[in-house]
C-alpha positions as CSV (number, residue, x, y, z in Angstrom):
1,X,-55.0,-37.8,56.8
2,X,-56.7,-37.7,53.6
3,X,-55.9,-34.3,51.4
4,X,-58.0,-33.7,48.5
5,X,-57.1,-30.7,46.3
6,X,-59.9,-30.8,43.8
7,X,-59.2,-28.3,40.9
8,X,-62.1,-26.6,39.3
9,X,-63.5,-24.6,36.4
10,X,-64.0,-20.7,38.5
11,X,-67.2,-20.5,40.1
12,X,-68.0,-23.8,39.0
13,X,-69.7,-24.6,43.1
14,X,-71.2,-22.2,45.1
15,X,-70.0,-22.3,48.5
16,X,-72.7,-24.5,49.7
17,X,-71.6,-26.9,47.4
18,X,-68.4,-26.9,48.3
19,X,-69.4,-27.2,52.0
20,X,-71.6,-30.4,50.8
21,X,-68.7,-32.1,49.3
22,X,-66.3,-31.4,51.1
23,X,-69.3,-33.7,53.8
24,X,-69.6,-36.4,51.2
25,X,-66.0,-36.9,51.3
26,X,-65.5,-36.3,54.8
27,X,-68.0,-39.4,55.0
28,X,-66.3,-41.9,53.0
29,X,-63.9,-41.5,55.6
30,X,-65.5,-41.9,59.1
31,X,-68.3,-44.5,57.7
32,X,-65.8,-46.4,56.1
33,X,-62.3,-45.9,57.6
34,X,-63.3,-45.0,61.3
35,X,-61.2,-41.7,61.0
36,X,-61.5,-38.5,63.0
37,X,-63.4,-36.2,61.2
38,X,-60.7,-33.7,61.3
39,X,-58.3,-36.0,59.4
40,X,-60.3,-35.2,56.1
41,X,-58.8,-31.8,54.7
42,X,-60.5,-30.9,50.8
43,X,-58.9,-27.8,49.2
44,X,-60.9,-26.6,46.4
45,X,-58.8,-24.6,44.1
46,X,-61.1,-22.0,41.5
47,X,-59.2,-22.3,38.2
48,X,-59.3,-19.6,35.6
49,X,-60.6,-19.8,31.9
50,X,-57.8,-20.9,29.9
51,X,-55.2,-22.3,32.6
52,X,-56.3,-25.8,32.5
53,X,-55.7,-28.2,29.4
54,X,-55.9,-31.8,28.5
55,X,-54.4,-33.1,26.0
56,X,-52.9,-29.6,25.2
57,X,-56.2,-27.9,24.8
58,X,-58.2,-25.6,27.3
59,X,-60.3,-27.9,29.1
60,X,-62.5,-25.3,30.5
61,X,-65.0,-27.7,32.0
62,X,-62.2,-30.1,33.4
63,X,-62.0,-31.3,37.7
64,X,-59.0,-32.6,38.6
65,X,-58.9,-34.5,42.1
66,X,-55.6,-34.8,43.8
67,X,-55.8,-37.2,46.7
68,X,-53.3,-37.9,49.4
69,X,-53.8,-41.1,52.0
70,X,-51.6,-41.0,55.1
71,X,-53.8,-42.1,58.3
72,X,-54.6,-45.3,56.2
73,X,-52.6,-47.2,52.9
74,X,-54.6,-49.5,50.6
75,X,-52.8,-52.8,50.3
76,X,-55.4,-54.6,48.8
77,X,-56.2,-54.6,45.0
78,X,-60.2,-55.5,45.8
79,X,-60.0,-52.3,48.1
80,X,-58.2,-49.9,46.2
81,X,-61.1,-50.8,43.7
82,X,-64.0,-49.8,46.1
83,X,-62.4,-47.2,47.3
84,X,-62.5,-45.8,44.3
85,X,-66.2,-46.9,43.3
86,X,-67.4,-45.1,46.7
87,X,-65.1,-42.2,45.5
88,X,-67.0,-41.9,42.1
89,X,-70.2,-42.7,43.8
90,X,-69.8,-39.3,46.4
91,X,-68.2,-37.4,43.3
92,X,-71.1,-38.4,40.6
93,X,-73.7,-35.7,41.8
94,X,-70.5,-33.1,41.8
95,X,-69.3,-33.9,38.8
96,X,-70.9,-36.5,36.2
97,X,-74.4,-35.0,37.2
98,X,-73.7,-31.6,36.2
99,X,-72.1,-32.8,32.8
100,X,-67.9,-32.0,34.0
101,X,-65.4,-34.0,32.8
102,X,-63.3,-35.3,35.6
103,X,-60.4,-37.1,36.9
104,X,-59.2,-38.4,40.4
105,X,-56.2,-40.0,41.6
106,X,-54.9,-41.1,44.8
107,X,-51.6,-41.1,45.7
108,X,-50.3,-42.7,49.4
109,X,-47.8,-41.1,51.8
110,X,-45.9,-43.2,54.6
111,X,-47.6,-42.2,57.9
112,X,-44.4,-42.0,59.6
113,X,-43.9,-38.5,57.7
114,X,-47.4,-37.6,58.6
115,X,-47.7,-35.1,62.1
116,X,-51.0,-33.1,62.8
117,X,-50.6,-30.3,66.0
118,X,-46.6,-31.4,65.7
119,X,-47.9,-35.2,67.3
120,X,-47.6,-38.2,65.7
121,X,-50.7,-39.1,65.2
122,X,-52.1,-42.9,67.3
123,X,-51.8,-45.5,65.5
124,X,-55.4,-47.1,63.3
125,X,-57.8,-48.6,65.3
126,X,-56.2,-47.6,68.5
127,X,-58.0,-46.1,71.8
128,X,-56.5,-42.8,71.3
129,X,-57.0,-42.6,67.7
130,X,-60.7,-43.3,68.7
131,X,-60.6,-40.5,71.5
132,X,-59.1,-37.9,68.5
133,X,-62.3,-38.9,66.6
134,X,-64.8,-38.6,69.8
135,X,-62.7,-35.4,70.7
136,X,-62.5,-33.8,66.8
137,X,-58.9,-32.9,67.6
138,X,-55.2,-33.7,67.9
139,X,-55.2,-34.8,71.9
140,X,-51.5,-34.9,73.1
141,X,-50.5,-38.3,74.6
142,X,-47.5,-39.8,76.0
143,X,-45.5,-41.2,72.5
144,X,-47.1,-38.5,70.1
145,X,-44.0,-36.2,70.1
């Protein structure tokens, strides 16, 4: 699954902006990964004046983005580097548009300590992984416990 956690100045998006990122990252995702939509999980966490700082100073108009990758790792230098340039290009509107400073990382977790409903999920490219993406849901098959 992809997790983002992106950390934010409070009321810094209404909650259709949220739900409009939140889309654009779900995107990056199924038009470029193939994933099941419901792999895509973005926690948006409000932060108060005065609780974030950079460089030891209250950085009050700061987004941090947290990102984990299990359903898929990034082996390749050339890919890690467009994954990130589609990253910045989904953010930009979010974030360099409305004048935030910003900063995103991506960390990857082994898939084998990855379960979603308690199954382990199909593996990539596979027909089940394909029918969890036409379904939107964890579908139990033989192997996935």
């Amino acid at each position: 699954m992809p997790y983002w956690e992106i950390f934010t100045p409070e009321n810094a998006y209404t909650p259709e902006d949220k739900e409009q990122l939140a889309e654009a990252i779900t995107s990056i995702y199924v038009d470029y990964a193939n994933l099941p939509k419901f792999y895509v999980v973005v926690l948006f966490k409000d932060m108060p004046a005065n609780t974030m700082y950079v460089g030891g100073k209250p950085a009050d108009n700061f987004v941090r983005i947290r990102v984990d990758h299990i359903a898929r790792q990034m082996d390749d230098p050339q890919m890690r580097f467009l994954c990130m340039e589609v990253i910045e290009e989904k953010l930009a509107p979010f974030v360099k548009e409305r004048g935030y400073d910003w900063e995103v990382h991506i960390d990857e977790t082994a898939m084998d300590l990855w379960r979603t409903q308690g199954l382990v999920p199909p593996p990539p490219e596979s027909d089940m992984e394909k029918l969890w993406a036409k379904e939107n849901r964890a579908v139990p098959y033989e192997g996935a416990s």
